[in-house]
C-alpha positions, -999 to +999 in steps of 0.1 A: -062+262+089-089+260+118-107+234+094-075+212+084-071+204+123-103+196+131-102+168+102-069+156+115-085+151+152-114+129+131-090+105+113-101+070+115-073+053+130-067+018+113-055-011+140-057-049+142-062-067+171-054-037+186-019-025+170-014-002+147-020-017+108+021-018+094+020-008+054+049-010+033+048+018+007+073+011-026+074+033-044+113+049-070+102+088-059+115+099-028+084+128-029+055+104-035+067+081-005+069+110+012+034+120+006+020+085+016+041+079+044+020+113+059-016+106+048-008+066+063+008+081+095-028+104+100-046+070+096-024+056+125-004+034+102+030+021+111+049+029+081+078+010+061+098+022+026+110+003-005+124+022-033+120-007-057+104-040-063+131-060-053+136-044-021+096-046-015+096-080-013+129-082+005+113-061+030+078-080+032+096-113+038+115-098+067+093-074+082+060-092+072+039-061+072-001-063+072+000-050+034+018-033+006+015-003-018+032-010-048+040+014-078+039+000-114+063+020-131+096+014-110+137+007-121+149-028-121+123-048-103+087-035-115+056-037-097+036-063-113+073-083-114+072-080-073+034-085-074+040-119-091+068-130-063+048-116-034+015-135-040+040-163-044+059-162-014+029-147+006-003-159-014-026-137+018-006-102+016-029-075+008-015-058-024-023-023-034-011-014-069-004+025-076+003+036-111+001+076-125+002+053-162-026+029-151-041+014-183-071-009-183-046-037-195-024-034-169-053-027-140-068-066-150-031-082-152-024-070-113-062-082-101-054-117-116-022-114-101-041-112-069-039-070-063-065-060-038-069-027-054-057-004-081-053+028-072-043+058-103-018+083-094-030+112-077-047+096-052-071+109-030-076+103+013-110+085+004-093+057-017-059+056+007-082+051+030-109+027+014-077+001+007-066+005+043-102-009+052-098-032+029-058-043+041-070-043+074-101-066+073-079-091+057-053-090+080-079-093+105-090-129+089-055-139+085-044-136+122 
């Protein structure tokens, strides 16, 4: 226990330009946005939820966050469908694609798409945390 608090008082704390980074997590499970929404909120992210494509890009249009975490596998609107539309609509937003069914073909579809990163289902802090680097020194360059 002792442990687990000391490596919540040594979180890095992602900010641009001095605000905290704002990540939209979309994602059909309830749990695994859940989950996110905690290990973002350590990081110091401002957090935002989409249950499905459709309302991910809804969302990103209206609320213009810094970047997105998009599942694959999702009802109605997918997440390489709402990948496609967002790096239409918003050529510069930093994509993260999640996916617990990640195949090699679909990992190379959402990097031409313009993905940042692919990250497989369970994730770890290390790689939430590497793509937050990555979301932040791009929002960085786009401000």
């Amino acid at each position: 226990m002792e442990e687990n608090n000391e490596m919540e008082n040594t979180q890095e704390k992602f900010n641009v330009d001095g605000r905290a980074l704002r990540i939209l997590i979309t994602d059909d499970s309830k749990l695994l946005r859940k989950k996110l929404r905690v290990e973002l909120e350590k990081c110091g992210c401002e957090v935002l939820e989409a249950e499905d494509g459709k309302e991910a890009v809804m969302k990103t249009l209206q609320e213009k966050p810094d970047g997105v975490f998009l599942d694959i596998v999702m009802p109605e609107v997918g997440g390489i469908e709402a990948l496609r539309v967002l790096k239409e609509v918003s050529p510069e937003m930093p994509v993260v694609m999640l996916s617990s069914a990640g195949t090699p073909q679909k990992l190379m579809e959402t990097l031409k798409l313009g993905a940042l990163d692919f990250i497989q289902k369970p994730y770890t802090s290390i790689q939430i945390k590497k793509a937050l680097e990555c979301i932040r020194k791009k929002a960085a360059s786009n401000e």
